[in-house]
Structure formats: structure tokens, C-alpha cells
C-alpha positions as CSV (number, residue, x, y, z in Angstrom):
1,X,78.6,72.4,73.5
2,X,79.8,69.5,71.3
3,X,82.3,67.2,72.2
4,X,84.7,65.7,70.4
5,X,86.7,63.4,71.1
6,X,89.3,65.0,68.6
7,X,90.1,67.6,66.5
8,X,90.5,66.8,62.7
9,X,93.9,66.5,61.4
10,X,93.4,69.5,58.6
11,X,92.6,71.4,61.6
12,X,95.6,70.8,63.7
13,X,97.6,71.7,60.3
14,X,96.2,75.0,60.0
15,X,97.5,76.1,63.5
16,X,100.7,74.6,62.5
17,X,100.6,75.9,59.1
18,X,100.6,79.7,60.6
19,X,104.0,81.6,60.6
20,X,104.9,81.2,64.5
21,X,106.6,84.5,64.0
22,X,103.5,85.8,62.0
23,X,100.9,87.5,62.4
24,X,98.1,87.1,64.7
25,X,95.5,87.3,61.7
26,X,97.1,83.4,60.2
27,X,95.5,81.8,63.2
28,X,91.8,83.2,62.2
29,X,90.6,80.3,60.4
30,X,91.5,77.7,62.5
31,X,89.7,79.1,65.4
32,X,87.1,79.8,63.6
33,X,86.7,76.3,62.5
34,X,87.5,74.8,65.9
35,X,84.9,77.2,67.5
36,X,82.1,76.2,65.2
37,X,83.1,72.8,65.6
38,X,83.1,73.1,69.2
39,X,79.8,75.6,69.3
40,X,78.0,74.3,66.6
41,X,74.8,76.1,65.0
42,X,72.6,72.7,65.3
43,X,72.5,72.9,68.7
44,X,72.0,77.0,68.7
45,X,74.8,78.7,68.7
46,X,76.4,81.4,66.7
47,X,80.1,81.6,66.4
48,X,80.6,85.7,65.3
49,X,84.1,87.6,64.4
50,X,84.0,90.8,65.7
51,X,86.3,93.7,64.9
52,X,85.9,97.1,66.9
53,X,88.6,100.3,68.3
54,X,90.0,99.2,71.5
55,X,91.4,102.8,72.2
56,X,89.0,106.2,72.3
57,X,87.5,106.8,68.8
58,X,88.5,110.3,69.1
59,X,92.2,109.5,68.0
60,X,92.8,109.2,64.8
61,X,95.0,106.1,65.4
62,X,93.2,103.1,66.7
63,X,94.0,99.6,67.4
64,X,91.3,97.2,66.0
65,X,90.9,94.2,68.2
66,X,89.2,90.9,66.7
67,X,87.7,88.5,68.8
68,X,85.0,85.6,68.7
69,X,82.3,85.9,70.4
70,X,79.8,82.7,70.6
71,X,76.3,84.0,71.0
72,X,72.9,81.8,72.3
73,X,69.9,83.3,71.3
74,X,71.9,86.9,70.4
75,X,73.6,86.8,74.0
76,X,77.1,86.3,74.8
77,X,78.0,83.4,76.2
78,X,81.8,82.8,75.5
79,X,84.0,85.0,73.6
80,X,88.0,84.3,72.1
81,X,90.9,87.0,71.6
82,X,93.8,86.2,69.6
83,X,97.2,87.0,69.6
84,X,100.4,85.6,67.5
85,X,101.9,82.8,69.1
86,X,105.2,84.0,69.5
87,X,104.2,87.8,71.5
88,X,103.6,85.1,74.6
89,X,107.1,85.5,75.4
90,X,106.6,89.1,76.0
91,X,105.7,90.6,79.6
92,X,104.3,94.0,78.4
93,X,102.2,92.0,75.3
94,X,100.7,89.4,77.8
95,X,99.8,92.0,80.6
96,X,97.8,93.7,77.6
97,X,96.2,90.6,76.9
98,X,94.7,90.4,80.0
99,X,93.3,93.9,80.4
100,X,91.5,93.6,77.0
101,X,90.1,90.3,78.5
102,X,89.1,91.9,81.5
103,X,87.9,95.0,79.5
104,X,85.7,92.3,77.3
105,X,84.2,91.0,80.7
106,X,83.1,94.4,81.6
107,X,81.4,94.5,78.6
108,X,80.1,91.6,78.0
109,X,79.4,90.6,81.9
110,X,75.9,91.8,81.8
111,X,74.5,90.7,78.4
112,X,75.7,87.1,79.4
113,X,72.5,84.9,80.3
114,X,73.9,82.2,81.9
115,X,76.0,81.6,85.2
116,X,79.4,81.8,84.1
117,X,80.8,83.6,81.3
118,X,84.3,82.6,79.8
119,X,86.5,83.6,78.1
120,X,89.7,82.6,75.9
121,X,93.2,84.4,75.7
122,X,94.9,82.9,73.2
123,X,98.6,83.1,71.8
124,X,98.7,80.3,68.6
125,X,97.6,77.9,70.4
126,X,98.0,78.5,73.9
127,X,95.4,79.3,76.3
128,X,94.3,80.9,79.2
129,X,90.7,80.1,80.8
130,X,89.4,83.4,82.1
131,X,86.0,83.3,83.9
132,X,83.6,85.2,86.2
133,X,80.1,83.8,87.8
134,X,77.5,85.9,88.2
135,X,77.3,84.8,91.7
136,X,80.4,86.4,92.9
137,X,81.4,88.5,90.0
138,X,85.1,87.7,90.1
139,X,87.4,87.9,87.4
140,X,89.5,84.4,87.3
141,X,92.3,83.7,87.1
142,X,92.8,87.0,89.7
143,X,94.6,90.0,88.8
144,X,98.4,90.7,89.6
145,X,98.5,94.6,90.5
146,X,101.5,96.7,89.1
147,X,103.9,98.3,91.3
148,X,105.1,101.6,90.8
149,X,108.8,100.9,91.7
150,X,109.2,97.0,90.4
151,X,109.0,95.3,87.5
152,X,106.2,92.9,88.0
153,X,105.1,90.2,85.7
154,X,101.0,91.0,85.8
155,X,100.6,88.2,83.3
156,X,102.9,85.0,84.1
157,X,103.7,82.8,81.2
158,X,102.3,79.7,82.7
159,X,98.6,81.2,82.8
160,X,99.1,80.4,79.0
161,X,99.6,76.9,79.7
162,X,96.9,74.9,77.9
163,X,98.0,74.1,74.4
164,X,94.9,73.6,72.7
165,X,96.3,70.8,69.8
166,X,97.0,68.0,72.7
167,X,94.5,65.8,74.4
168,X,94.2,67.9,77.6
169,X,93.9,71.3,75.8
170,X,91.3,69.8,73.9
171,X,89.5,68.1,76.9
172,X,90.0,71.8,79.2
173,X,88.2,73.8,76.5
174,X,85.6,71.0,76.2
175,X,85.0,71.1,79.7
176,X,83.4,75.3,79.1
């Protein structure tokens, strides 16, 4: 993976440029920039949007998820969903956001050809790491189980704690 030791200032713009109560679709080109940046084609990778159903095909309405996935040599290696910035606030919105993570690790678990596959839940610009090895094949950061009787928060806030724009967030995702 490249590193750089920061992210170009027309860059940062287009995350900031996106309506924070938009849509989740304003923050496609930046990451699409900032993962080819980041995963660049010189060094072999291949930095592919990819729409598909997330609910049964049968019904006739259907959710279309988009992600990134970054591919070496046509496997997965790292892969990016992407939500509007301003759904982080929500319990139920974040909880979904981590079973379609989870639901892209059982996919993509398998294909991957390397040790670890990550991925990326992003809100804007906040993120969360997620990750299993193929050692132990746990999902990280662990699940939070519902209860039947309590509200419980399956997704805390803070797991979105990495703003990618600053010098950490930029250093974190780096570090994959």
C-alpha cells in the first residue's frame, strides 16, 4: 500500500464539500480518489465500485448497496461501505452497518488471499476498522448481541471514531 504522508488539499475539500445532511452517494468520489491513492494500480492493485441487492432478489423492492472493493490479482483484499455522515447518529442505521460489514466478510472471507482481510465502515468520514485473520477467523471489533427485552446499542458511536481527514485517521488506515 502507498503511503502518504498526506492527503491533498482538493481531496480533503471534496469530503467537506458533501452535504453533511446529504446523501451517502456525495462522498463517492472522494473515496474513490483516496482509495486509489492509497491502493494504487502501480504497485497492483485494483480499486473497483461495486453495486449489488443486499435483500433477497425475489422482492421486487431491493436495497442496492455500493461498496469498494480493492482487489490483488482479482482477489479481495480490502473492501469500503459508505454511508452519509450524518445517519452515524442513529442506533438502528449503525447496527445495520455492521451486519452488512459482517455479511461482506462472509462473502468475501474466503476469496481473500492473504492473512487478514479488512474492511472499512464509513459515515463521511468516520471510520471503523473491521478485520478477521484467517488464523482465527474472528470478526473484529466483536459483535454486541441484541436482547429481546432492552434496547441495546449493537453498534456504539465511538467504534466510528477515526476521522479519516486528520493525521491519525490518515496514519490508522495507512497502517492496513
Amino acid at each position: 500500500m502507498q503511503q502518504q504522508d498526506y492527503w491533498p488539499e482538493r481531496l480533503i475539500q471534496l469530503f467537506r464539500r458533501a452535504n453533511p445532511n446529504g446523501m451517502e452517494k456525495e462522498y463517492y468520489p472522494a473515496y474513490n480518489i483516496l482509495l486509489t491513492r492509497v491502493f494504487t494500480f502501480d504497485e497492483g492493485f485494483v480499486v473497483a465500485p461495486v453495486t449489488e441487492p443486499l435483500e433477497s432478489k425475489m422482492s421486487i423492492d431491493f436495497t442496492v448497496g455500493y461498496q469498494y472493493i480493492v482487489e490483488e490479482n482479482n482477489k479481495p483484499i480490502f473492501f469500503v461501505e459508505v454511508k452519509a455522515a450524518h445517519l452515524l447518529t442513529s442506533k438502528a442505521t449503525r447496527k445495520n452497518a455492521d451486519r452488512q460489514m459482517r455479511e461482506r466478510f462472509e462473502y468475501l472471507f474466503d476469496q481473500c488471499p492473504i492473512d487478514v482481510l479488512y474492511g472499512v465502515s464509513a459515515f463521511g468520514a468516520h471510520i471503523c476498522v473491521y478485520y478477521a485473520t484467517k488464523q482465527e477467523g474472528v470478526i473484529h471489533p466483536i459483535i454486541i448481541e441484541d436482547h429481546a427485552n432492552l434496547i441495546v446499542d449493537a453498534a456504539p458511536i465511538d467504534r466510528w471514531d477515526i476521522d479519516i481527514l486528520d493525521v491519525n485517521g490518515r496514519n490508522r488506515l495507512n497502517e492496513i
